[in-house]
N, C-alpha and C positions, 0 to 999 in steps of 0.2 A: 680136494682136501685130503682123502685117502691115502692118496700116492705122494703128496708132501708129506703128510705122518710119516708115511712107513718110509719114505727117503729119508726123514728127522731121527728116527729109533734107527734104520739101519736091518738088514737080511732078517738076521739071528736074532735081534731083539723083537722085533715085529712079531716072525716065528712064537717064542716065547710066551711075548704076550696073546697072541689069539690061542695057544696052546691052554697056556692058564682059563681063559674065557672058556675055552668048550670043557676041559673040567670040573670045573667050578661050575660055571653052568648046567652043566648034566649031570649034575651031583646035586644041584637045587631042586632040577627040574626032577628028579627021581625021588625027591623029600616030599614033593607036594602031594602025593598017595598016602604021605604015612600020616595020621593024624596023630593031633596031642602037640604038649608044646615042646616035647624034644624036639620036635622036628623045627619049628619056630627058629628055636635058638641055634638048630645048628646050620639053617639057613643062614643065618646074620652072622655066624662064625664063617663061613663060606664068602659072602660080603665083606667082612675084614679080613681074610685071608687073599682076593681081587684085589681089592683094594691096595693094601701093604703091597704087594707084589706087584701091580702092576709101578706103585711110586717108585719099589726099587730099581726096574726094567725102564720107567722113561725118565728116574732120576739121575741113571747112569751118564744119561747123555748131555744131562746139564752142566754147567759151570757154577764153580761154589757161590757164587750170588747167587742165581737163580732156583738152586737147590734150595738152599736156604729163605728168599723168598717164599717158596711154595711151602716148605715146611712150617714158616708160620701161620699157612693157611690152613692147612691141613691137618697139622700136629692137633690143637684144641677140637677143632671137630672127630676125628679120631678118637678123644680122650671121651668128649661125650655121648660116642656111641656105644663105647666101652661099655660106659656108665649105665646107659639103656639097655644093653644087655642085662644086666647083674643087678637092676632095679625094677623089679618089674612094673609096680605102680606110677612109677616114674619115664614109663619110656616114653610114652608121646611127649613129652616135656624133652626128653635127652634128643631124641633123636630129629626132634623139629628146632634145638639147639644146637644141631651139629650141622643140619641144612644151614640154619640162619648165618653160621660162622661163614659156613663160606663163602655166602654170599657178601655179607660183610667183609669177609678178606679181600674175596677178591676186588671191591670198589675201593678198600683201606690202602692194600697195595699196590693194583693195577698190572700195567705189564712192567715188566723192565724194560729200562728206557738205557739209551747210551748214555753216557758219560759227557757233561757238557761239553768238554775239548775236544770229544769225537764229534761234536756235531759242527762245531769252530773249526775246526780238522777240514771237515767237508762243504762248510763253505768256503772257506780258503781255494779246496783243490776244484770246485764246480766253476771257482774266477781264474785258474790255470795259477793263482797263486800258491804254486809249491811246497816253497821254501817258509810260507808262511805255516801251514800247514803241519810240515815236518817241525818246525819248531815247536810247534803247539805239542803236539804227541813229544817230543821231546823233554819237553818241560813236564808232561805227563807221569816219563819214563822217571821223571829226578824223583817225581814222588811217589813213585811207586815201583820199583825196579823192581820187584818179582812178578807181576802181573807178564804171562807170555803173550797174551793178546796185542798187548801195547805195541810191542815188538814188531808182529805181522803187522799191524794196523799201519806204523808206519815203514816197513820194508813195503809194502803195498806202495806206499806214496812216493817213496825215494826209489820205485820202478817206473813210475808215469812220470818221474821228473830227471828219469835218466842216471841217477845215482847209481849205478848197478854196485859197485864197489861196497859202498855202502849199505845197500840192501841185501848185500850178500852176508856182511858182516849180520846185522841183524836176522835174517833163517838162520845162521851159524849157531849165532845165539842159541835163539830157542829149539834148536835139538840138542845142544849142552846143557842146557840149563834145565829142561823137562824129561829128563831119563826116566823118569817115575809117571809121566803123563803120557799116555800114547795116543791122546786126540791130540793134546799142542805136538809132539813129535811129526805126526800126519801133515801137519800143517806145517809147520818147516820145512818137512822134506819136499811137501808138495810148492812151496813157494820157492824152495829152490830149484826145484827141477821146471819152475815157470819162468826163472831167472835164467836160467843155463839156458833155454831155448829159445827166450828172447834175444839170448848173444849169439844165438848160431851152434851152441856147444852140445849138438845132439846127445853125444852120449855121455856125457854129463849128467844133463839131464835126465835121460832115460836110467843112471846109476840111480839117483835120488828120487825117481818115481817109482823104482822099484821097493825101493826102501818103505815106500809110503804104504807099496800093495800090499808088501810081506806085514806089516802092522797092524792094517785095517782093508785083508782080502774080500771083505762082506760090503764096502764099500763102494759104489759103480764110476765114483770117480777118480777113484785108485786106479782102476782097470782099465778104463776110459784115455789116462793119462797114456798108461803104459801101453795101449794099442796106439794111441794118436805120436807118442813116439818114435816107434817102430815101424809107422807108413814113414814119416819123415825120414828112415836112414833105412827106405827101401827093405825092409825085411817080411814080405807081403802073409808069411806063415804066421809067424808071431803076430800080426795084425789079427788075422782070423780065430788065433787061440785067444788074444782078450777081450775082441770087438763081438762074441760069439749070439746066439740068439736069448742067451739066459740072461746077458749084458742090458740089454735092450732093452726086458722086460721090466729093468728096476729104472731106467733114466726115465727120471718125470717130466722135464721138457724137450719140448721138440726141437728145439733146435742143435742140440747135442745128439739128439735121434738121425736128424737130418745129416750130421756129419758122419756118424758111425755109420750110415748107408753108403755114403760116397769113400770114406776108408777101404770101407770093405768091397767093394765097387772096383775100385782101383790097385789092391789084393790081388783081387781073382784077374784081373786082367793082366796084373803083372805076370799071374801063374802059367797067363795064357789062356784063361776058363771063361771064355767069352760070354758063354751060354750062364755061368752064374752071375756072370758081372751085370748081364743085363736082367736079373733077376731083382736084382736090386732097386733097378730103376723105379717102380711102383711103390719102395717104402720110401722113397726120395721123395715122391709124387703126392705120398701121403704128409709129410710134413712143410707143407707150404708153404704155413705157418710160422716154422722154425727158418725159414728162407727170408719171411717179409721181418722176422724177431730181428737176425740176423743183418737186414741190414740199414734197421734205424738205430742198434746200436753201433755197427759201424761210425754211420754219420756222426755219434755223437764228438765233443772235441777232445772229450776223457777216454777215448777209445784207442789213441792212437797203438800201441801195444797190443792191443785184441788186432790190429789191422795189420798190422808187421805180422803177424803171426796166423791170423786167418782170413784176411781179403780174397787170397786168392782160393782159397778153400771153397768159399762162399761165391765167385764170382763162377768158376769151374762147376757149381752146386746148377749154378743159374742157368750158367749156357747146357748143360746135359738136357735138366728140365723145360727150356725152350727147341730142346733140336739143334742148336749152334755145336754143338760138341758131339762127336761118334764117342761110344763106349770105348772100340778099339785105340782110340787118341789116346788115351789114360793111360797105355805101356807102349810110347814109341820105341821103344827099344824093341819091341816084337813086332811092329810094323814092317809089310814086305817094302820092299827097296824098290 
C-alpha cells in the first residue's frame, strides 16, 4: 500500500510530504512541554497547516474531477475546524462536525468511478469487439473534445485493434493540445513512444520516450522506458545509466523489476562483464513472481501487443531461471568461435 502511494505522488512529492510530517510533527511533539492553551492552539494551527499541505502535494496529482470531488469533502470540514479553533466553547461541537463531514462525504461521494462509455469501451474490447469500442470513446470525444484522457483512452484501443495510423493521430493530439499539462504531455509522449516500438521504429520511439523523461524525470517509468529502449537498439551503457540501482528502488511491481534484471543482465554481457551479468541472476530469481504475473497476462487475448513486444523477453527471463540459457548466450556476438 506504501509503495503504491509513493509510485501515485511520485519521488519529489512523497519527499515533500514526509518532509512536512516530520516538521510539523516535531514542532507538535516539542509543544506538548509547554503548557497553557497557546500551545493547544498552535498545535491545531500545525494540524491545518499538514493538512492544507499535504491536499496541495496529493492534490497535484489529481485530475480536475477528482480534485474537485475531494474538495467537496474536505473544503466544509476544514471550515469547521477553523471554527473550533476561534470558538472555544464550541469546539467539541466543531471539531466532531468536521470528523462527521467527512465521513459523510466520503459515503455522499464515494470514489470516482469511470465514465459509463469507458466501461461500454471495455466491454466491447474484453469481446475483441474493437471497432465497437472505439466508436463508443469516439462518440465520447464529440461530446467532450477537451477532455485528453479520452484521447489516450482510445489511441490505447485503436493499438490493440491495429489502427496504428490512427492512434498515432490521437498521442499527436494530446501533446498539441496539452502544452500547459505536463502529466497529459507524459502520457502522449509515452503512448507514442509505445506506438513507434510496437512498429519496429526503435528510435522513434526512444526520441518520444525521452521527451516523457525530460518532463517527468522523478517518474520510474519515464526511466524504465528509456533504458527498455536502449537494450532494444543494443546501447548496453545507456541501459545501465537508466536501469540503475536507484531505478529499482521506486518500481512497485515485480514484474517490471524482473525485466530491468534481465536488461541489465544482458548490458553487462554485451560489455563483456560476465561476472556482473551473473550478478544479476539472484534478482531475477527474486521475482518469480513477476515471471508467473508475466505470463498469465501474456495468455490473456487482449495481450497480443504486450506479446509482440515482450514474449520473448519473458520467455528468455524463463529459460536463464531454469538453467536452459548460459548468461554468456545473451551477447553472441562476444561468443568464441
Amino acid at each position: 500500500m506504501l509503495d503504491q502511494f509513493r509510485y501515485f505522488l511520485g519521488p519529489s512529492r512523497f519527499r515533500a510530504l514526509v518532509l512536512l510530517l516530520v516538521i510539523t510533527g516535531g514542532i507538535s511533539i516539542f509543544l506538548t512541554f509547554i503548557p497553557g492553551e497557546i500551545a493547544v492552539l498552535l498545535q491545531s494551527a500545525l494540524v491545518l497547516i499538514f493538512g492544507v499541505g499535504a491536499a496541495v502535494i496529493v492534490g497535484g496529482r489529481m485530475n480536475n474531477e477528482e480534485r474537485l470531488r475531494w474538495l467537496a469533502i474536505i473544503a466544509p470540514a476544514l471550515g469547521l475546524f477553523l471554527l473550533g479553533m476561534f470558538f472555544e466553547s464550541y469546539r467539541a461541537i466543531f471539531f466532531g462536525g468536521s470528523i462527521g463531514w467527512v465521513i459523510v462525504g466520503l459515503l455522499t461521494f464515494g470514489r470516482a468511478r469511470a465514465p459509463m462509455q469507458y466501461r461500454e469501451a471495455i466491454k466491447a474490447m474484453r469481446k475483441n469487439n474493437y471497432k465497437e469500442a472505439v466508436d463508443i470513446m469516439t462518440d465520447l470525444i464529440k461530446a467532450e473534445p477537451d477532455v485528453a484522457n479520452h484521447y489516450r483512452f482510445r489511441a490505447n484501443l485503436l493499438m490493440l485493434w491495429g489502427k496504428y495510423d490512427r492512434a498515432r493521430r490521437d498521442y499527436q493530439y494530446i501533446i498539441h493540445a496539452a502544452a500547459n499539462d505536463p502529466a497529459a504531455l507524459v502520457e502522449g509522449y509515452d503512448g507514442l513512444s509505445g506506438l513507434e516500438m510496437q512498429l519496429g521504429k526503435y528510435d522513434a520511439a526512444l526520441e518520444a520516450a525521452k521527451k516523457a523523461y525530460e518532463l517527468a524525470p522523478d517518474e520510474w517509468v519515464t526511466a524504465y522506458n528509456v533504458g527498455l529502449l536502449q537494450d532494444r537498439l543494443h546501447h548496453p551503457e545507456q541501459v545501465l545509466e537508466f536501469l540503475g540501482p536507484r531505478l529499482t528502488a521506486h518500481v512497485p511491481d515485480s514484474r517490471h523489476r524482473l525485466l530491468i534484471a534481465l536488461y541489465k543482465m544482458r548490458a553487462y554481457a554485451r560489455l563483456g562483464d560476465l561476472t556482473a551479468a551473473e550478478a544479476e541472476l539472484p534478482h531475477m530469481r527474486h521475482e518469480k513472481g513477476g515471471l508467473n504475473e508475466w505470463q498469465r497476462i501474456l495468455a490473456s487475448d487482449q495481450a497480443a501487443t504486450l506479446r509482440d513486444n515482450f514474449a520473448e523477453d519473458v520467455a528468455l527471463a524463463d529459460a536463464l531461471l531454469q538453467g536452459k540459457t548460459a548468461v554468456s548466450e545473451l551477447a553472441p556476438e562476444r561468443m568464441p568461435l
